[in-house]
N, C-alpha and C positions, 0 to 999 in steps of 0.2 A: 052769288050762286056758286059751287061746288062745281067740281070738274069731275063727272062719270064716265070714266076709261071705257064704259061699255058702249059711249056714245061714239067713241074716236075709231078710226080704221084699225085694223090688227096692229098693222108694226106701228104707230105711233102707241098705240096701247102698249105696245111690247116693252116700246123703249122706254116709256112713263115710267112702267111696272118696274124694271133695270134701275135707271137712274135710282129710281126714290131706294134702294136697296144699299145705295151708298153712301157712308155716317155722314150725318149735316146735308143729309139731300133729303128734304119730305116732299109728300106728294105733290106741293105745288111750286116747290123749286126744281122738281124732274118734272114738269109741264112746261115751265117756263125755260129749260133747259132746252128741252125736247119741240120746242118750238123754235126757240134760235136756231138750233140745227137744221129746223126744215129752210129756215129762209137762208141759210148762211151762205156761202161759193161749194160745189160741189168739190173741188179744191182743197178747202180748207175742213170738209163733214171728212175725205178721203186720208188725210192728215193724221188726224185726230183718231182714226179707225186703223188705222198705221200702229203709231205712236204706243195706242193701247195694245196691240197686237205685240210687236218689238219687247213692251215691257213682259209679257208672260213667255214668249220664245228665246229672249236672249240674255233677259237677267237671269244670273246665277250667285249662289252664296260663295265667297269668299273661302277658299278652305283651310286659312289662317286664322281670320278673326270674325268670319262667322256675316261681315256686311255685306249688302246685296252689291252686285257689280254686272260690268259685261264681258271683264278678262278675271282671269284666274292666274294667281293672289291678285287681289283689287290694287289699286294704284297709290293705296297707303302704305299697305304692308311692303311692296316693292320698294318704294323710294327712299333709298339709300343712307338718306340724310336723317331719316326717324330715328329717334331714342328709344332703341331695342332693349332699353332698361325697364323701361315705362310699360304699364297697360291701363289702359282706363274702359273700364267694364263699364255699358250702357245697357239697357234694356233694349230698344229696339232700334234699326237702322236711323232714322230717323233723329235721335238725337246725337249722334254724329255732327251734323250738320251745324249747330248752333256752338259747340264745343270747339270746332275749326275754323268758323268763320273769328273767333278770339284772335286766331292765329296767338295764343299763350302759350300752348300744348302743344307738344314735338315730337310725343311718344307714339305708341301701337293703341290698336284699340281690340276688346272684345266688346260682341253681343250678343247677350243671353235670348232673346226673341220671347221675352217675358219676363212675369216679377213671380215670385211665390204667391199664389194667391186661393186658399183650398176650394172658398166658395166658387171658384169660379172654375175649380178642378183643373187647379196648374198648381205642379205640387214641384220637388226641386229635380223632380226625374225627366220634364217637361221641357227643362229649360237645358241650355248649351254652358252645362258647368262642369261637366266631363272633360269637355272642350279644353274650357281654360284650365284646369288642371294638368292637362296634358302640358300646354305650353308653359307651364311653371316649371317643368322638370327638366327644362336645358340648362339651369343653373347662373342662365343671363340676365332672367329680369330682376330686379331689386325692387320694384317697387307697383304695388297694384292699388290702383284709384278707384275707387267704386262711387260710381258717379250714377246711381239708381234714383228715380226721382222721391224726392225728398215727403211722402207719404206713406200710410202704415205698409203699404205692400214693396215700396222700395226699402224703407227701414228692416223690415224682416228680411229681404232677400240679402240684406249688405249684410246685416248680424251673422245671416247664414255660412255668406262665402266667408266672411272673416271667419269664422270658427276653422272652416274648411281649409284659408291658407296659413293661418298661423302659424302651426306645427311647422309647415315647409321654412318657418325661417324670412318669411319676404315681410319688406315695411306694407300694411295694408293702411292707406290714408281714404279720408270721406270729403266729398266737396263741403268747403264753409257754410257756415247756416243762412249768408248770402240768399239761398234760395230759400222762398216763401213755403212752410209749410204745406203740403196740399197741394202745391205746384208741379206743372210738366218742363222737364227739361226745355222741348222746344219750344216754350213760347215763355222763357226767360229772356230777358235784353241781354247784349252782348256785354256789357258791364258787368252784369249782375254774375253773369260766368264766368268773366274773368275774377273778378274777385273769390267768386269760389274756389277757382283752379289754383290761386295766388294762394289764397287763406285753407289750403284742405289743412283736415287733423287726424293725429291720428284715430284710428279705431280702437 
């Protein structure tokens, strides 16, 4: 039997309707959500209503390289010991994460907050490549990694910026073919990225 939100109190209706709006939440994983919550420690519902709160009031973008953070420059670009030569261009914050947990890569990072992609009306004026052309023109970095996921909207977007830094003179390298055609950055094994970071080519 089917679950009819019109049959439930408002705010559980409410929070039904919320939940299932979140990718890989359907209606009846935000029911089943939304009813853990009701039984859970009031505790632990006030936590979780925290937490989500904190993330829209106190993350902010990095205004170096563009990743979500809660201090300004993020605690990459700060730290000292990074290879200010490096940049390795990601598409969203998120891939970040799988790229350091290698611990391979020593460098900076950008990220574009998207791939070119027209159908979906993200064109290259969309994305944060104004950005990193800025931070090409200190004359420090030597070398830009374009680390987009290995699919037709990350292969345009890479084509793209490589045309864009050429002319500046910088080495532009592509992670190894290591990653599966078709694939997302973050849900590569920690192998699989190393060896790409190991094995990039040039563009």
């Amino acid at each position: 039997m089917s679950f009819n939100p019109v049959s439930a109190a408002e705010p559980i209706a409410k929070l039904i309707e919320e939940l299932s709006k979140l990718p890989g939440i359907g209606p009846k994983s935000a029911q089943r959500l939304t009813y853990y919550l009701l039984r859970a420690p009031a505790d632990q519902v006030q936590a979780l209503a925290e937490a989500i709160k904190a993330v829209k009031e106190k993350v902010v973008l990095c205004s170096a390289c563009l990743n979500i953070t809660d201090s300004d420059p993020c605690a990459i670009c700060k730290d000292e010991e990074r290879d200010r030569t490096k940049i390795c261009v990601v598409e969203e914050p998120i891939d970040i994460l799988p790229l350091e947990r290698t611990k391979k890569y020593n460098g900076l990072y950008h990220v574009l907050h998207g791939v070119i992609a027209p159908t979906e009306g993200m064109g290259p004026e969309e994305l944060k490549i104004k950005e990193l052309l800025s931070r090409l023109n200190d004359g420090l970095v030597t070398e830009v990694i374009l680390a987009t996921n290995p699919n037709l909207e990350g292969e345009a977007t890479a084509m793209y910026l490589q045309r864009l830094i050429a002319p500046l003179g910088i080495r532009t390298t592509r992670l190894a073919r290591g990653l599966p055609y078709g694939g997302d950055l973050e849900y590569a094994d920690d192998v699989t990225i190393s060896r790409a970071l190991e094995e990039r080519r040039e563009v």
